[in-house]
N, C-alpha and C positions, 0 to 999 in steps of 0.2 A: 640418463640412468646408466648404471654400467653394465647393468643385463639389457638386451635388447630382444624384440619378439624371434628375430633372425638367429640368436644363438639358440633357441628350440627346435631349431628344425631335425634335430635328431630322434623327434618324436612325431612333427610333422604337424599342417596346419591344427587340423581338425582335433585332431587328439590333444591339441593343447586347448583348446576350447571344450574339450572333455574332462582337462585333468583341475583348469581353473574353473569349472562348472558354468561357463558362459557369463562369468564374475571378472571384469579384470583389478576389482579390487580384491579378490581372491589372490590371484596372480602377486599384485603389489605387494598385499601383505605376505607371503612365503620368500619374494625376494628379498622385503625388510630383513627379514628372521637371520635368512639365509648371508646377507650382507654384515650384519650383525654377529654372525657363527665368525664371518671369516674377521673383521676387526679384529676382535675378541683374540682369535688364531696370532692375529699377526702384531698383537701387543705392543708392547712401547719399541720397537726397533724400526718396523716398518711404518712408513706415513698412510696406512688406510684413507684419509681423507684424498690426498693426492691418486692413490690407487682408483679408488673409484670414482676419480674425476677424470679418470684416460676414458678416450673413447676410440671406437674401430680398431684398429692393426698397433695401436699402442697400449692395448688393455694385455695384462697376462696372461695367455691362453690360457693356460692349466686353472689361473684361477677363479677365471670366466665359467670352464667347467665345473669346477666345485661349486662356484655361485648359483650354477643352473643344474648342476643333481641334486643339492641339499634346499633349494624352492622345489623340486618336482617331487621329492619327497615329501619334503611338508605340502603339499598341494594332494599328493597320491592319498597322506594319513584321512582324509574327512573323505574319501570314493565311496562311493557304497560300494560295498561285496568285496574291497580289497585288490580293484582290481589293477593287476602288475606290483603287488606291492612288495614283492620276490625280488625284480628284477630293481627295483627303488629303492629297497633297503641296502641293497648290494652295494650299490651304485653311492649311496649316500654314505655309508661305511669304509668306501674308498675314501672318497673327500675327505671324511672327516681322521683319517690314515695321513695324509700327505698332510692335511692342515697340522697335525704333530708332528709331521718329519718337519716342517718349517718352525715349531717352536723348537724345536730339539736340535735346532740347526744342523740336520741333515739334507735339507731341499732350500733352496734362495729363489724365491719369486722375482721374476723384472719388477718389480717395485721398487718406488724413493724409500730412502730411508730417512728416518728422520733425523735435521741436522741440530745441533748442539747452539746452544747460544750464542758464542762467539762464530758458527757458520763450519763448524767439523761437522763432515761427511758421517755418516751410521755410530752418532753420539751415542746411542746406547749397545751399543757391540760389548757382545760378554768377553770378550777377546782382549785383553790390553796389552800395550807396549810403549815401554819408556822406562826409565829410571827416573830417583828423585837425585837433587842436585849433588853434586858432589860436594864432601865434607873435606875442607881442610883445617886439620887441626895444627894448626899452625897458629900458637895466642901472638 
């Protein structure tokens, strides 16, 4: 999976066993969500499938974090009493900040992109260069 327990440690063992209610299909399903947010995010340019198939020191940090503030957030929304949900909605408002600066191509995640049919590199780049062939009017 591309979230792992170890990327939560910024909230630390026990309190993750608080925020997934001692569910780890709790857990599961906020990472679905939250894996699903960032797809979504990273639309026909980037390869999501390949993305979430890195593991360790080849995964995206930045995007590792978005994937594990916007689970902790959906995981925080069902706490009773709301609690940290100040510092989670914060937190989750960021993510979903930077996930637009990458549609908006203001931020580029280490992610593949995805290649084009014939094997071109970030086929779908809104970006083009070329001209079409030259016209000689010469009958």
């Amino acid at each position: 999976m591309f979230i792992t327990k170890e990327d939560y440690i910024q909230i630390g063992e026990d309190a993750l066993k608080i925020m997934q209610q001692n569910s780890e299909e709790n857990r599961k399903r906020a990472e679905r969500r939250a894996l699903s947010r960032i797809a979504a995010a990273l639309g026909g340019r980037y390869d999501a499938k390949a993305a979430f198939a890195m593991e360790n020191e080849e995964r995206d940090a930045e995007l590792v974090g978005c994937a594990v503030d916007i689970a902790l957030y959906h995981m925080s929304a069902s706490l009773p009493g709301r609690m940290g949900n100040d510092i989670r909605k914060e937190k989750y408002e960021k993510a979903i900040e930077y996930l637009k600066d990458i549609q908006n191509g203001r931020a580029t995640p280490n992610v593949p992109t995805i290649t084009g049919p014939s094997g071109e590199e970030d086929y779908h780049n809104p970006v083009r260069y070329g001209s079409a062939t030259k016209n000689d009017y010469i009958w």
